[in-house]
C-alpha positions as CSV (number, residue, x, y, z in Angstrom):
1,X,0.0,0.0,0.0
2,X,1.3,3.5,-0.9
3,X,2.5,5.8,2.3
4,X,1.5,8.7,1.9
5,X,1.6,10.4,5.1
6,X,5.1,11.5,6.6
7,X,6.3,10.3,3.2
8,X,8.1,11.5,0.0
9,X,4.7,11.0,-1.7
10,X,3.7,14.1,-3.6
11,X,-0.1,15.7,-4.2
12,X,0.4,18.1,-7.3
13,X,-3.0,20.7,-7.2
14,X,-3.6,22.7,-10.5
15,X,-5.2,25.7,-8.5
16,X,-3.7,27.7,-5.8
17,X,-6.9,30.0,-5.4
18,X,-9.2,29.6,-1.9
19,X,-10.1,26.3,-3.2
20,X,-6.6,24.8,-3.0
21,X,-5.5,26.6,0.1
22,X,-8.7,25.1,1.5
23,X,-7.7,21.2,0.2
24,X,-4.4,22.4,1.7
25,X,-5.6,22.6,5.4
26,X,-6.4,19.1,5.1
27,X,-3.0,17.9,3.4
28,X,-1.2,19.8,6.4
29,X,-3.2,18.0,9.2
30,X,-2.5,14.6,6.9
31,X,1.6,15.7,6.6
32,X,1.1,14.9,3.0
33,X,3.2,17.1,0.7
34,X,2.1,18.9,-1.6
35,X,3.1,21.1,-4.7
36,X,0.8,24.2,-6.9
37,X,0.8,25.5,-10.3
38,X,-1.3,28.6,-10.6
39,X,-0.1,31.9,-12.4
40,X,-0.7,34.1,-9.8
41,X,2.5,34.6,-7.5
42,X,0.5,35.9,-4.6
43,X,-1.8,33.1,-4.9
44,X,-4.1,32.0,-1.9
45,X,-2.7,28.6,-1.8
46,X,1.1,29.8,-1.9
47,X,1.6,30.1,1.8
48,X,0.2,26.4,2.5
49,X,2.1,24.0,0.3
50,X,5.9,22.5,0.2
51,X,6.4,23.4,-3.2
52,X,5.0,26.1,-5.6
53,X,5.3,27.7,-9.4
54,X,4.0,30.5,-10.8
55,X,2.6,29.2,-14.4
56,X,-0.1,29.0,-17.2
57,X,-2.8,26.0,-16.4
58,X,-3.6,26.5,-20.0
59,X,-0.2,26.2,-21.7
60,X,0.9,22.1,-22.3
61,X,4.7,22.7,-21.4
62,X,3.9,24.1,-17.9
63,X,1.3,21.9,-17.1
64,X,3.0,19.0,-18.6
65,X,6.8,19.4,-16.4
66,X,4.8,20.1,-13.5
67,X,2.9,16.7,-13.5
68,X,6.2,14.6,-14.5
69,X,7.2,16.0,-10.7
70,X,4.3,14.8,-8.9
71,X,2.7,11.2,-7.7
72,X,-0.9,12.3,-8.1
73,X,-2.1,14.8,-9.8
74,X,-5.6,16.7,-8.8
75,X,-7.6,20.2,-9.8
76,X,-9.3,23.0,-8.0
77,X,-9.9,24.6,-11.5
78,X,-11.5,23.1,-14.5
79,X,-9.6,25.5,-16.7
80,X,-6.7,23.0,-17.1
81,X,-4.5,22.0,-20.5
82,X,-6.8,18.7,-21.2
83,X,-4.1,17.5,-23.7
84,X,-1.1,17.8,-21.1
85,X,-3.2,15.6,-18.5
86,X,-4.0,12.9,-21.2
87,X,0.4,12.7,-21.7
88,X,0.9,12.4,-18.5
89,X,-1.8,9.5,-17.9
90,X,-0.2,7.6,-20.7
91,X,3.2,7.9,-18.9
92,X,1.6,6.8,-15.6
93,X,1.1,9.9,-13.5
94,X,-1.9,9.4,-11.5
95,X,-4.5,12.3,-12.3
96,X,-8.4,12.8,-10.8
97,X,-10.6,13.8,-11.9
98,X,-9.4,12.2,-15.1
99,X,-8.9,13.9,-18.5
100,X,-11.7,12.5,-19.2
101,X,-14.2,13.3,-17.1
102,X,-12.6,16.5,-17.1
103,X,-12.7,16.7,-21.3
104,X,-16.9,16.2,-20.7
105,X,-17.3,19.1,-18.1
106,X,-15.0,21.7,-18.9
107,X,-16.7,22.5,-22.3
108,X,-20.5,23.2,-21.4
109,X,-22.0,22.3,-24.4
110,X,-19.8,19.0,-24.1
111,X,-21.9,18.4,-20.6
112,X,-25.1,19.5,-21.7
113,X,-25.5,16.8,-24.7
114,X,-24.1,14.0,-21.7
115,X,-27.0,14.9,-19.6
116,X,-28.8,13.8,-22.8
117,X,-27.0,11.3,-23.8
118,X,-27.5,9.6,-20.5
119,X,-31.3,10.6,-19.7
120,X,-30.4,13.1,-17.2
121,X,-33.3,15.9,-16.8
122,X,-32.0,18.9,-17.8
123,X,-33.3,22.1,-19.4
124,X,-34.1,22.1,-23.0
125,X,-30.8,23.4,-25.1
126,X,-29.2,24.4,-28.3
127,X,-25.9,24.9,-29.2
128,X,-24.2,27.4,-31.1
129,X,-20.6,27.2,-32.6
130,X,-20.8,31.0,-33.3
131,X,-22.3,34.5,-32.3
132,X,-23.7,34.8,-35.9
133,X,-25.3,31.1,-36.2
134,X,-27.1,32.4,-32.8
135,X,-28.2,35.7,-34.4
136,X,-29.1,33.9,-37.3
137,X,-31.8,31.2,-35.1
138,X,-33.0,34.5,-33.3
139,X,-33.7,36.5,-36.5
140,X,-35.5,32.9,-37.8
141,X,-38.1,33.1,-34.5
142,X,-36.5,29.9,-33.6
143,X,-35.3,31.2,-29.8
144,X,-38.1,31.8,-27.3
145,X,-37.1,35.2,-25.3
146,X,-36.6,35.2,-22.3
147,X,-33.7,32.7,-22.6
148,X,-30.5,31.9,-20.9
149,X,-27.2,32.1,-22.5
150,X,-24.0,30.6,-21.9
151,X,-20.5,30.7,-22.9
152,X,-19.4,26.9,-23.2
153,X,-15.9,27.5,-22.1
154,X,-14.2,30.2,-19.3
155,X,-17.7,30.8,-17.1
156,X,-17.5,31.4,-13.4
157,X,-19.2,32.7,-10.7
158,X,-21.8,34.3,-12.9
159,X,-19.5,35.1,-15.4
160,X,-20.3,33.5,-19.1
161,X,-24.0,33.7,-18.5
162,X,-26.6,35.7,-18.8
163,X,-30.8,36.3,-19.2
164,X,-31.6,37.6,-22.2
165,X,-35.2,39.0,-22.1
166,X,-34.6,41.5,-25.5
167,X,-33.2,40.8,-28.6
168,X,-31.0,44.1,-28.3
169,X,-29.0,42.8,-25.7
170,X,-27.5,40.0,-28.2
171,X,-25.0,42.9,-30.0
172,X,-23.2,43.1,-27.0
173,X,-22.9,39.6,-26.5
174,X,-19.4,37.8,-27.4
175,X,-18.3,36.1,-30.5
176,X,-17.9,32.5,-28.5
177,X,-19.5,29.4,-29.1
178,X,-22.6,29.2,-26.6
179,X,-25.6,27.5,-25.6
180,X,-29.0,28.7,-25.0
181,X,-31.4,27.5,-22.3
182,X,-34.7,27.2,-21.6
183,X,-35.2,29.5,-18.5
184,X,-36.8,27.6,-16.0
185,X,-39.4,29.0,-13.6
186,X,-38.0,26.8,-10.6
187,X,-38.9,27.4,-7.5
188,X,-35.2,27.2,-6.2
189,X,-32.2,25.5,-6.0
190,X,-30.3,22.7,-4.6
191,X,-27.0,21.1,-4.5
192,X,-25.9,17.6,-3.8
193,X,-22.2,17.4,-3.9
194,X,-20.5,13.2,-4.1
195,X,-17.4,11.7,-3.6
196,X,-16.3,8.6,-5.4
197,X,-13.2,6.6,-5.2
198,X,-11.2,4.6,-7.9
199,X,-12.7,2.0,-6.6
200,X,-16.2,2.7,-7.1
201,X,-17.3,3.7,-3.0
202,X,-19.3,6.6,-3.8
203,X,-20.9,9.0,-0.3
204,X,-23.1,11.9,-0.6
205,X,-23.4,14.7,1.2
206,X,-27.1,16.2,2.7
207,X,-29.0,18.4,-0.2
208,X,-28.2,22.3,0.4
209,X,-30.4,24.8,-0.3
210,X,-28.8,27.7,-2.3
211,X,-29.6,31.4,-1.9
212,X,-28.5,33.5,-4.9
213,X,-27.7,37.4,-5.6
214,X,-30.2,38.4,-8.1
215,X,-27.6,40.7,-10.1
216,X,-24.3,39.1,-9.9
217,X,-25.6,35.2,-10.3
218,X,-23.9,34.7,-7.5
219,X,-24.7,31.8,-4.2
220,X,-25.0,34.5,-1.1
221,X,-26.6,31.8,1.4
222,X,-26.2,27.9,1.4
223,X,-28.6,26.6,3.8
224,X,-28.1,22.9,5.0
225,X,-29.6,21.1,5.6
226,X,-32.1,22.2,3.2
227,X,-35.6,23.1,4.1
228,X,-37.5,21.1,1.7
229,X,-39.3,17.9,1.4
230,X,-37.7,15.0,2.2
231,X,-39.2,13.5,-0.9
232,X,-37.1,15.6,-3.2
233,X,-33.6,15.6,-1.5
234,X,-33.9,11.8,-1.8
235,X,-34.5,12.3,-5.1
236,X,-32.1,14.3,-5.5
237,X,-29.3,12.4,-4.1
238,X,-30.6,9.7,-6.2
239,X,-30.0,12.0,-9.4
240,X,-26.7,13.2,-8.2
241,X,-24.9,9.7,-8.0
242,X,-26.8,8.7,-11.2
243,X,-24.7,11.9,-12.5
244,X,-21.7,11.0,-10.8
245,X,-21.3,7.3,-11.9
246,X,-22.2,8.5,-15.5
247,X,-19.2,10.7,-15.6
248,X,-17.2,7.7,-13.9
249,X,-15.5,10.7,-11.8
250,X,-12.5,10.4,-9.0
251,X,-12.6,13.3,-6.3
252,X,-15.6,15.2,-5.2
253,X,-18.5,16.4,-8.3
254,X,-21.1,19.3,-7.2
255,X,-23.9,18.9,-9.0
256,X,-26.1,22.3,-8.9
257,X,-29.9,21.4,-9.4
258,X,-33.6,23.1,-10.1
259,X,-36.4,22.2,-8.5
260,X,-39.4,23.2,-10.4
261,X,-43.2,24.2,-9.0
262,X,-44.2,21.2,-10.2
263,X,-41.3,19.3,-8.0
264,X,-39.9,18.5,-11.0
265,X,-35.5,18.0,-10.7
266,X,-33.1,19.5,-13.5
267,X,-29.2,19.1,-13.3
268,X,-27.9,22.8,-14.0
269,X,-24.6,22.1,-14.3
270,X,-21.6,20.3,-12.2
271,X,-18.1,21.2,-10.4
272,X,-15.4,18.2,-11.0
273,X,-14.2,19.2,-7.0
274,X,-14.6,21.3,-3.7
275,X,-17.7,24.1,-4.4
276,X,-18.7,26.5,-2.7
277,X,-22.0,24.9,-1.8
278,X,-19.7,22.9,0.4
279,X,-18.0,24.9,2.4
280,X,-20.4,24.7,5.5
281,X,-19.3,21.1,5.9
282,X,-15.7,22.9,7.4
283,X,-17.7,23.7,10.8
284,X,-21.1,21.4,10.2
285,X,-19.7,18.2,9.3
286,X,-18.2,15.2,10.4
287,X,-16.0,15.1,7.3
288,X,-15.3,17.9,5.4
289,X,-15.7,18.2,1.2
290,X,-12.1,19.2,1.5
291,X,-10.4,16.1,3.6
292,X,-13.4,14.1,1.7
293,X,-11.5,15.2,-1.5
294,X,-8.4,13.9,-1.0
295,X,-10.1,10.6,0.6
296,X,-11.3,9.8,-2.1
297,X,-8.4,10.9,-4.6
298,X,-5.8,8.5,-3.1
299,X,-8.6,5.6,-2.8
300,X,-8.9,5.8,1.3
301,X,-11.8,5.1,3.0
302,X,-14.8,7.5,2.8
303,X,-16.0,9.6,5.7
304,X,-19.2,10.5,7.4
305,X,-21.3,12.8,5.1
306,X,-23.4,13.7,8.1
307,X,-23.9,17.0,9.8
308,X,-23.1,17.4,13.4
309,X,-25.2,20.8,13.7
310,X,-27.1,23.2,11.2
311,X,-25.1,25.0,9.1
312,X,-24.9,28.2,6.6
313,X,-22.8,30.0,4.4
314,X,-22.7,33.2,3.9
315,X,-20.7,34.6,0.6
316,X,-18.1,37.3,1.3
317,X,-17.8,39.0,-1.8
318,X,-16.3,42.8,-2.5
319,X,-18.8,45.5,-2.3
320,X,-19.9,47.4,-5.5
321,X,-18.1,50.7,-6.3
322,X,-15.0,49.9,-4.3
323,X,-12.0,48.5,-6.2
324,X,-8.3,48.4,-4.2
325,X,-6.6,46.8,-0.7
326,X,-9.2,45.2,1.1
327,X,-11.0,46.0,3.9
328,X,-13.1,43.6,6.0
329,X,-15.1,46.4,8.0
330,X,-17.0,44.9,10.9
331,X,-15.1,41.7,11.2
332,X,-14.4,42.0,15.2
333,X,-18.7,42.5,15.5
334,X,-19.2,39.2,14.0
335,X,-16.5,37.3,15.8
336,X,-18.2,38.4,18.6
337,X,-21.2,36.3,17.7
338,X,-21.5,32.6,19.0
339,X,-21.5,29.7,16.5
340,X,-19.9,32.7,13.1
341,X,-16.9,31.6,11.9
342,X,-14.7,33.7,8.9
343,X,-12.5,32.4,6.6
344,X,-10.6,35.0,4.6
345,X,-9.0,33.7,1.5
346,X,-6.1,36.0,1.2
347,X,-6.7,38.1,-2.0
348,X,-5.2,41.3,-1.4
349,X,-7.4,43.3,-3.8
350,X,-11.1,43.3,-4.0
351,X,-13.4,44.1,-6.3
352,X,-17.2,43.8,-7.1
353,X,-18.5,40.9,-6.4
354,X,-15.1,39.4,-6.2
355,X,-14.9,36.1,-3.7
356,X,-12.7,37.8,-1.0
357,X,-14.0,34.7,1.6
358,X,-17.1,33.0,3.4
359,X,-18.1,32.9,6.8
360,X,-20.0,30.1,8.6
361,X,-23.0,30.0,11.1
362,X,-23.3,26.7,12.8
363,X,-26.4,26.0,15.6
364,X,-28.7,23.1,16.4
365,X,-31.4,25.0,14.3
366,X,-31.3,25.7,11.1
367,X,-33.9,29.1,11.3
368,X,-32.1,30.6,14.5
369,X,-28.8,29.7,11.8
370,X,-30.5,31.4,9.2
371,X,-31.0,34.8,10.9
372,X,-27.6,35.0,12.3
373,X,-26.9,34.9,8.8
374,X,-28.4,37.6,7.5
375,X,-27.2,40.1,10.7
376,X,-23.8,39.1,9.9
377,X,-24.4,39.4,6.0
378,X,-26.0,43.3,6.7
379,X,-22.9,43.8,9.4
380,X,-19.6,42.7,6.9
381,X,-18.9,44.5,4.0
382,X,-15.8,44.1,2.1
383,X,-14.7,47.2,0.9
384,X,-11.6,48.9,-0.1
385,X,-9.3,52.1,1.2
């Protein structure tokens, strides 16, 4: 059996942003090493590993030489050189998720015909290699406004996506292949995130309720556990590990969901490792997505999914009209409050809407948890000098 802990065993992480310095808590309490790539020298995750490099994830060489110097090779980014990652799996470096998995999520139209392919519910689609084939299908009355549009590659955090509810706003649109969506009147969301080992053990986590920002597309609240039917989080726990064994994934896969007014359950679209719709499970779990992550990476045993108490997250993300050196105003007033835990990710500059870090509520009920959330979510504010 491989030793990993206290070892020269190596875990290389594409991704040194929160997500990685995150995953790197749990390599530290493991004494696993660990070496980055990510481009940014100031990156979150630079303080926490044994080894890091400033690089492109996007360029072959870089990501390529990198993987030659590591034992196992893991994400915290889809945005990854796919081609690189399929030379180093023929020359026997270890990588999850796998090229391909990751090949059939990175590209969104690519995910959106799986979910077909595999009779997974998902909105009605189309795709559209170009900006004037769309143009074209709108000018032909063969779109339905309003719509959603989506980049297939390079979206994040609301980025690459948008409701289009006038045929005006397609000029300003990109030229980028893209999909459009039926928008579904749901009446909210969910998110079931799953771990699965190479050899097949596959644990989910409780269904979370999400909470989004109505201009940014943006989760502010994840609520878990999530205060709907039991009915349809079985169901939807049933849907995610149909998802998850489809992609035959390694690692942890979010899988962000709809739930209709008719209780109807459509796969949105799915995160190949830690999400932010699991970051409650730090405080409220007995394992969290993080350790769960590597678990299940280097084929160890799975832990507990369960929650020990209530918990939410609360998004902290830069305040509109300030750009510069953060400030986290009001921080001492909510460590004041019992059961609100911070986490600041270590970006020196925010911006708006920019992910600057999360705080946790945890308490044995999950409405008293709730409105501690929203004091300390009208108390923060991330600002700038």
């Amino acid at each position: 059996m491989q030793s990993y802990f206290s070892s020269d065993f190596t875990l290389g992480i594409l991704g040194g942003g929160q997500l990685g310095k995150m995953l790197l808590y749990e390599t530290r309490k493991f004494d696993i090493q660990t070496a980055v790539l990510d481009p940014n020298p100031e990156a979150p995750g630079a303080i926490a590993c044994n080894h890091f490099e400033t690089g492109d994830l996007q360029d072959f060489d870089t990501v390529y030489n990198f993987g030659k110097k590591v034992d196992v090779l893991t994400i915290e980014i889809e945005a990854v050189n796919i081609k690189a990652l399929q030379q180093l799996e023929k020359e026997g470096i270890t990588v999850y998720p796998s090229s391909s998995t990751l090949q059939k999520i990175q590209n969104k139209g690519i995910q959106k015909e799986f979910y077909k392919q595999h009779q997974i519910p998902t909105a009605a689609f189309t795709k559209f290699e170009s900006k004037e084939l769309l143009l074209k299908a709108f000018q032909e009355n063969k779109i339905t406004l309003p719509c959603i549009w989506k980049s297939t590659e390079g979206g994040y955090d609301g980025k690459g996506v948008e409701v289009i509810k006038d045929k005006s706003q397609l000029q300003t649109l990109p030229e980028t292949e893209c999909i459009i969506e039926e928008k579904i009147d749901f009446a909210y969301e969910i998110a079931v995130i799953v771990a699965r080992n190479p050899d097949g053990d596959t644990v989910a986590y409780p269904t979370v309720e999400m909470e989004f920002h109505p201009e940014a597309n943006q989760v502010e609240y994840v609520i878990c556990p999530a205060r709907i039917d039991e009915v349809i989080q079985t169901k939807a726990k049933d849907i995610a590990i149909k998802v998850s064994e489809a992609f035959e994934h390694v690692g942890l896969l979010a899988i962000e969901m709809f739930v209709t007014k008719d209780n109807e359950i459509l796969v949105n679209e799915v995160a190949p490792r830690p999400h932010n719709s699991g970051h409650y499970s730090i405080e409220a779990s007995y394992t969290n997505q993080f350790e769960q992550h590597i678990r299940a990476i280097l084929n160890l045993p799975l832990g507990n999914t369960a929650s020990k108490v209530a918990g939410i997250m609360v998004n902290l993300v830069g305040k509109e009209g300030y750009e510069g050196p953060v400030i986290y105003k009001n921080l001492n007033n909510i460590l004041k409050m019992d059961g609100v835990i911070p986490h600041i990710y270590g970006k020196k500059i925010t911006r708006p809407f920019r992910k600057m870090g999360h705080v946790t509520i945890v308490n044995k009920e999950v409405s008293k948890a709730r409105k501690i959330a929203e004091e300390v979510k009208n108390l923060i504010e991330v600002i700038s000098e």
